[in-house]
C-alpha positions in Angstrom: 201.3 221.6 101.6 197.9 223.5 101.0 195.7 220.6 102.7 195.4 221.9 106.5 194.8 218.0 107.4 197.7 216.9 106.5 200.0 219.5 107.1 198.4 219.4 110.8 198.8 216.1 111.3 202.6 216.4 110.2 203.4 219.4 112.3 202.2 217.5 115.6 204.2 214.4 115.0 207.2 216.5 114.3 206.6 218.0 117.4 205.9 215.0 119.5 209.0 213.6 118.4 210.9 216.8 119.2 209.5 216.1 123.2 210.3 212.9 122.9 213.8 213.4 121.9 214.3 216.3 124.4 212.8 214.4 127.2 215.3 211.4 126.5 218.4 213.5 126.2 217.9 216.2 129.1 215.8 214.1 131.6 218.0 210.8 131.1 214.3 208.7 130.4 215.1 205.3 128.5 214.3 205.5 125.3 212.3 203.2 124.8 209.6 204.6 127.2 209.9 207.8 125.1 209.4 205.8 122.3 206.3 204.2 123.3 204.7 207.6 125.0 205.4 209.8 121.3 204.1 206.7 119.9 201.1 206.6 122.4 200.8 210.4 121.8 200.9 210.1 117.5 198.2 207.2 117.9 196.1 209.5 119.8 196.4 212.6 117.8 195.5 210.6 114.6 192.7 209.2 116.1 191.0 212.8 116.9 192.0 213.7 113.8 190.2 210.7 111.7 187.0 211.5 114.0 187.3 214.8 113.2 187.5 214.2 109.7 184.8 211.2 109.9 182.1 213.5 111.4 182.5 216.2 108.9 182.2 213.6 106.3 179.0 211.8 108.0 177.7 215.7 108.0 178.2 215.7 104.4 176.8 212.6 103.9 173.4 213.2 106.2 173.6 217.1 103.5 173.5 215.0 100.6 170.7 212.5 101.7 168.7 215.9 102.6 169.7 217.1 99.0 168.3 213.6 97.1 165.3 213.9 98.9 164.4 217.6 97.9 164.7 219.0 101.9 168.0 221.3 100.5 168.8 222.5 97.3 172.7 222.5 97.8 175.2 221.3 99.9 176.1 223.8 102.3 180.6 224.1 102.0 181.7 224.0 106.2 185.3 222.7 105.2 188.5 225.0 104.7 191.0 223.4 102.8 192.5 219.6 101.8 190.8 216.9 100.0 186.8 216.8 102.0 186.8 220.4 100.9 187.5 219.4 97.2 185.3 216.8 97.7 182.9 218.9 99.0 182.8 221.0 96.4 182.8 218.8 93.4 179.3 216.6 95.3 178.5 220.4 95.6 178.5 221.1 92.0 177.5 217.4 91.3 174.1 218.0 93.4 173.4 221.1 91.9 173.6 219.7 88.5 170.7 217.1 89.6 168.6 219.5 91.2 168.5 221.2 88.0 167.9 218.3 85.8 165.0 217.2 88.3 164.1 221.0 87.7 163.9 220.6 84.2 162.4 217.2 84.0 159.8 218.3 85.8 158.9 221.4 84.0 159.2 218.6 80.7 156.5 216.2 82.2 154.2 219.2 83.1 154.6 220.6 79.5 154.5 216.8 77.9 151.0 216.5 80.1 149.6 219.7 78.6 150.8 218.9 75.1 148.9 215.5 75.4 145.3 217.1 76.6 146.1 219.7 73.9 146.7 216.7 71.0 144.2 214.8 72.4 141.6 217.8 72.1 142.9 218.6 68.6 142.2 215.1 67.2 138.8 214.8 69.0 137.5 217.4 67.5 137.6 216.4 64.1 137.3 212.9 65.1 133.8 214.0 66.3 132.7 215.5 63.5 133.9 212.9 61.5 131.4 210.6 63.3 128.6 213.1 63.3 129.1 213.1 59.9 129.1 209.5 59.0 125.8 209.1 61.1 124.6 211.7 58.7 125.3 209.9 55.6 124.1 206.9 56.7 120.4 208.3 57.1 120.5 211.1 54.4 119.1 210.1 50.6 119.0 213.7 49.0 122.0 213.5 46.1 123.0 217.1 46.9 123.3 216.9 50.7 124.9 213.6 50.7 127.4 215.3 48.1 128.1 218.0 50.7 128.5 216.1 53.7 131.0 214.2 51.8 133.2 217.2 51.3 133.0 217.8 54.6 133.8 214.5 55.9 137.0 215.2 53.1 137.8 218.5 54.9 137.8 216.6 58.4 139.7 214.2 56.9 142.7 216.1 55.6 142.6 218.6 58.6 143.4 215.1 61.3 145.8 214.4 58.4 148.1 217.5 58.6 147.8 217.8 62.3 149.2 214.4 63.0 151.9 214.7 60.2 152.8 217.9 61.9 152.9 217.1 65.2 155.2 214.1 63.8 157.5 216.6 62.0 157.6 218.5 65.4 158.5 215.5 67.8 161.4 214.4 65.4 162.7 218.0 65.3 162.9 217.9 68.9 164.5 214.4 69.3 166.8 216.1 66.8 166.1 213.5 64.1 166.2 215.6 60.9 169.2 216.0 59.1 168.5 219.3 56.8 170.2 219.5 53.4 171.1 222.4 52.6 172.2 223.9 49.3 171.4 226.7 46.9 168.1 227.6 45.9 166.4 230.1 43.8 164.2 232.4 46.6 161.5 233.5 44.3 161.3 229.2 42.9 161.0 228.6 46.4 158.2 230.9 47.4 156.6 229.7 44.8 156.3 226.6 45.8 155.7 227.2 49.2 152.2 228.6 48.2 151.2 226.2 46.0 149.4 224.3 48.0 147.4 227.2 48.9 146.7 228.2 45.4 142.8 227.0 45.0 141.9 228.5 48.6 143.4 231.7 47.6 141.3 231.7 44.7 138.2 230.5 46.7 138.5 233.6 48.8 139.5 236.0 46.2 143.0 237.0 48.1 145.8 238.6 45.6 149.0 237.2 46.2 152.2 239.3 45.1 155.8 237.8 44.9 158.4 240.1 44.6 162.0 238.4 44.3 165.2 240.2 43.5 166.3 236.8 41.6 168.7 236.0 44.4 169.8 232.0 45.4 169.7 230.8 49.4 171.6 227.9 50.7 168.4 226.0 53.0 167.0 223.0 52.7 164.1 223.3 50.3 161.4 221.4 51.2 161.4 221.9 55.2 161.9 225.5 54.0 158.9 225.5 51.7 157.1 223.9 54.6 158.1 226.8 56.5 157.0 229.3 54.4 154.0 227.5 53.7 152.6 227.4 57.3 153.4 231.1 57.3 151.6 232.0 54.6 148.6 229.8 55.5 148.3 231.5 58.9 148.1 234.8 56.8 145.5 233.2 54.8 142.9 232.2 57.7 143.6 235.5 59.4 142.4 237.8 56.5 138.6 238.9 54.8 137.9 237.5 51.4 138.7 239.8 48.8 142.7 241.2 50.8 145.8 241.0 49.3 149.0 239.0 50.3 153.1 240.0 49.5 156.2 238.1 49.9 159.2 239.9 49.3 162.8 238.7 49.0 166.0 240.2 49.0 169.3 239.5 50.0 172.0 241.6 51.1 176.2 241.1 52.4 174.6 239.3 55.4 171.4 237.7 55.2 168.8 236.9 52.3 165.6 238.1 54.2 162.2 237.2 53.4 158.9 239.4 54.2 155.6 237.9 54.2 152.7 240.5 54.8 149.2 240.7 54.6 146.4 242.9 54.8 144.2 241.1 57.5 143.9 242.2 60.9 147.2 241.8 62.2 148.4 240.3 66.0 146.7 242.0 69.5 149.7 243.5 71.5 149.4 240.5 74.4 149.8 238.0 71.5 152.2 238.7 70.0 155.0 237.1 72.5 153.5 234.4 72.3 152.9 233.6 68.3 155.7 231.3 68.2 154.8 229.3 70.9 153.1 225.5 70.5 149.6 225.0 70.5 149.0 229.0 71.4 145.9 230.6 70.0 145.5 234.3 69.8 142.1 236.3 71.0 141.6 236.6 66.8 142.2 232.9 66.0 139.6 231.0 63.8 137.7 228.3 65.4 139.3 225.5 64.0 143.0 226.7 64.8 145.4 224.4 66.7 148.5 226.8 67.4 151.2 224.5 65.9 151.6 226.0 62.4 153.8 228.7 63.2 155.9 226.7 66.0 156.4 224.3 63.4 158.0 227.2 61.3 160.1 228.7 63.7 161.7 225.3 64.3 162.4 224.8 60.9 163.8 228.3 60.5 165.4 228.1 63.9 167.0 224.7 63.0 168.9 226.0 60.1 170.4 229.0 62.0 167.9 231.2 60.3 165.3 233.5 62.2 161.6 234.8 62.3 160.0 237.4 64.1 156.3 239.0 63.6 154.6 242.1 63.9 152.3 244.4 62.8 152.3 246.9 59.9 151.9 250.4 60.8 148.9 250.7 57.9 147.2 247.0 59.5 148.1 243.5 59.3 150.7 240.6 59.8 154.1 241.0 58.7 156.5 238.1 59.4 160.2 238.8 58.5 162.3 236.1 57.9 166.1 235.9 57.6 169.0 233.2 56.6 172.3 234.6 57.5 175.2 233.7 55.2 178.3 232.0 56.6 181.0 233.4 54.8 181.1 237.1 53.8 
């Protein structure tokens, strides 16, 4: 009996019929002329009604064609009760639901547009050197030059290399593609590994590396978490002088096995620093040949297997990037 419509519509039948039988017994009318005015009367009151409902559904419906075609945000509730205002409010909710997936689609193709001109610039550049280069070889003679040119056509080479097989790691993280596999692993094994790669560059520039490991075990998936850790640490690497010093510290307590990474370069400018995370961002301090996906690519990773990472500065100068995996039973 809460829908006003109805309960209207019930009240002034009853009522009808109460005249009707009234005027039949007190006023000696047949009754079938009674009959046919209350019935007369009924068919008329149900006809306003029905074009009372049917205009406040048209208003709806004009609301909602405003509302597909961007002129309203929302529909705008002008019923009390009964079944247009439930109706009303679930196209209500139903239309606000769309305007914030068009919302949200459109902030996606504007981001997916800038990601493209940033990819796009990423690979042209060494694409373009890689041409100068070959031009070069093709007129150069001298052993020795030839010899270095070659290197650096190899350095072109690998740097295309990573950034496509990153940005592929990235997009299949984001369709949600990669099943991690976690399961225990020794921290300091682990951060071994992760700088590895990084072993004959470290050398090249003269950088001391320091692992410190309190011999603890984490439950990650290994490689994605070396890769991790290995972006980390290269982004240390290009961001300090030749001859500095480099620490990863692990320890693990009741709640979380935490991993510091620090280095002795020249750290993160305060207006960067919200944004280090962030895909294809490069600080005021980034080298020349940085693309900004390194560290995004980390934070995924980290992110993905409810772990976090956060950077800052050291109070004495340089990076420091903590990193923690929380446990799931205590």
């Amino acid at each position: 009996m809460r829908n006003r419509a109805y309960l209207t519509e019930i009240i002034t039948d009853i009522v009808l019929i109460a005249a009707g039988t009234l005027l039949c017994r007190f006023l000696s009318v047949p009754g079938w002329a009674v009959t046919l005015g209350c019935g007369a009367l009924m068919l008329l009151a149900h006809v306003l009604f029905l074009q009372r409902r049917y205009r406040a559904i048209a208003r709806m419906a004009e609301q909602i064609d405003r509302v597909l075609h961007g002129q309203e945000k929302a529909l705008v509730s002008d019923s009390d009760e009964g079944e247009l205002a439930i109706l009303q409010s679930e196209l209500r909710k139903m239309t606000l639901r769309l305007s914030e997936q068009a919302d949200s689609l459109r902030q996606e193709k504007h981001l997916l547009a800038d990601a493209m001109a940033d990819i796009s610039h990423q690979l042209r550049t060494p694409l373009t050197s890689m041409t100068l280069v070959t031009q070069m070889l093709g007129r150069e003679t001298e052993p020795d030059r030839r010899a270095a040119l070659l290197r650096d056509l190899r350095l072109q080479q690998e740097k295309m290399s990573w950034l496509v097989e990153t940005l592929l790691k990235m997009s299949r993280l984001d369709a949600g593609t990669v099943t991690f596999e976690p399961r225990d692993t020794p921290v300091r094994g682990l951060l071994m590994k992760a700088v590895e790669p990084l072993a004959v560059s470290f050398e090249l520039r003269g950088i001391r590396l320091v692992i410190q490991s309190d011999g603890s075990t984490v439950c990650v998936d290994p490689a994605w978490t070396q890769e991790a850790v290995g972006n980390i640490v290269k982004n240390c690497m290009e961001h300090m002088k030749n001859g500095g010093s480099l620490r990863l510290t692990a320890q693990t307590t009741a709640l979380y096995t935490q991993i510091v990474i620090e280095d002795s370069g020249e750290g993160f400018a305060a207006e960067d620093l919200p944004h280090v995370f962030e895909r294809f961002y490069r600080g005021g301090n980034a080298a020349p040949d940085s693309i900004g996906i390194g560290l995004a690519l980390a934070r995924m990773v980290i992110t993905g297997q409810d772990g976090t990472v956060t950077a800052g500065n050291r109070p004495q100068g340089g990076a420091h990037f903590e990193i923690r995996f929380y446990k799931s039973t205590l």
